[in-house]
C-alpha positions in Angstrom: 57.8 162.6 -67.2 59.0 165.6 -68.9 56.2 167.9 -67.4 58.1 166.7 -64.0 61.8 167.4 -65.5 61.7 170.0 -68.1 61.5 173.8 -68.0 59.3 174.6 -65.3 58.5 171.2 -63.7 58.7 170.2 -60.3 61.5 168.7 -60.3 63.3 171.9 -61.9 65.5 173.3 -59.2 66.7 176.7 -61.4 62.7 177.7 -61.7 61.7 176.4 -58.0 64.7 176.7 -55.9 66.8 179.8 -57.6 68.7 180.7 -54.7 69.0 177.9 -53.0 72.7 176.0 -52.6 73.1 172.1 -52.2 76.1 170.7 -50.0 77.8 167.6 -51.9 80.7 166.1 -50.3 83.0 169.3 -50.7 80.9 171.2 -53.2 78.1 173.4 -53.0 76.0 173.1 -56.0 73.2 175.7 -57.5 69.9 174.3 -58.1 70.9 173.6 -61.8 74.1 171.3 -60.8 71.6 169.6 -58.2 69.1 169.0 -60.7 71.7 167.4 -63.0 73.4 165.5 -60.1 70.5 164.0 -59.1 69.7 162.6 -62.7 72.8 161.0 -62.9 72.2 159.5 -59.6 68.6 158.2 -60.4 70.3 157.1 -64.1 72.6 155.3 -62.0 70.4 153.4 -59.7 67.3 152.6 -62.5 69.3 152.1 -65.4 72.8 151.5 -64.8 75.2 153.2 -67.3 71.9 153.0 -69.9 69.8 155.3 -67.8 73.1 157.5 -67.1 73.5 158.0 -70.9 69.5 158.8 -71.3 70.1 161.4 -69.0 72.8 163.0 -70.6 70.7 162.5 -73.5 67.8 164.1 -72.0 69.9 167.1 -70.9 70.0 167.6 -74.5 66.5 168.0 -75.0 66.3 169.9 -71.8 68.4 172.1 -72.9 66.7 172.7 -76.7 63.3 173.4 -74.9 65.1 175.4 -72.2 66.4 178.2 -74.2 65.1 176.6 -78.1 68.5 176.6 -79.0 70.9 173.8 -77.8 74.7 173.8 -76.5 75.0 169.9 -76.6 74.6 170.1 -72.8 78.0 171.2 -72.5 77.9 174.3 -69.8 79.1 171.5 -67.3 76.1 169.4 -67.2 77.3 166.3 -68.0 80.2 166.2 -65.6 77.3 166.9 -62.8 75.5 164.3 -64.3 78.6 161.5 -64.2 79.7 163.1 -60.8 75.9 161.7 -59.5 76.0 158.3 -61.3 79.3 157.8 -59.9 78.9 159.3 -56.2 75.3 156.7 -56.5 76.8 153.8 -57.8 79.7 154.0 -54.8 77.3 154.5 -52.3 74.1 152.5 -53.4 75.4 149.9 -56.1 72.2 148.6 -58.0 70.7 148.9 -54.8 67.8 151.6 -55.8 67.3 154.2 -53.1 64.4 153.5 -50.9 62.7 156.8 -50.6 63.2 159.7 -53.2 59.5 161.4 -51.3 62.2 163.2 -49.5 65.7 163.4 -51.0 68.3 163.4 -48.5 71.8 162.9 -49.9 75.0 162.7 -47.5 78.0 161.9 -49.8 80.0 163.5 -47.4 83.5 162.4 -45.8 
């Protein structure tokens, strides 16, 4: 799992998908807010507020083998990371999303 999600995985936005910009509701997120958005969403809808705190958890660890030092994941991460798990949870409930394949998110008015 961590090949997928950490540094350099495919499911690493900021190494894959540097320039790219991610329309949330209002926002526009960089890959790295995406990436964390998208955790909390996926903690949210496998693991209720359990798998939300094992992301925020595993943002730590990200974060250590990121740049080998570690900030405590707090450059904003973790409010990505609740802002997923919440936007999720209001949309989906338990429910788990059918297809993650192709991710397409519209929390949008």
């Amino acid at each position: 799992m961590f090949g997928n999600h950490g540094p350099g995985g495919s499911m690493d936005f900021n190494t894959h998908n540097p320039g790219d910009r991610f329309p949330i509701g209002d926002d526009v997120l960089t890959p790295g807010q995406f990436g964390n958005y998208l955790a909390g969403c996926a903690g949210q809808a496998y693991g209720g507020s359990l798998g939300v705190g094992a992301m925020m958890l595993s943002g730590i660890v990200f974060d250590f083998f990121d740049g080998g030092e570690t900030r405590w994941d707090n450059d904003g991460s973790r409010d990505w990371i609740r802002r997923g798990a919440k936007d999720c949870k209001e949309r989906f409930g338990r429910k788990k999303p059918v297809d993650w394949g192709s991710v397409t998110i519209d929390f949008g008015p």
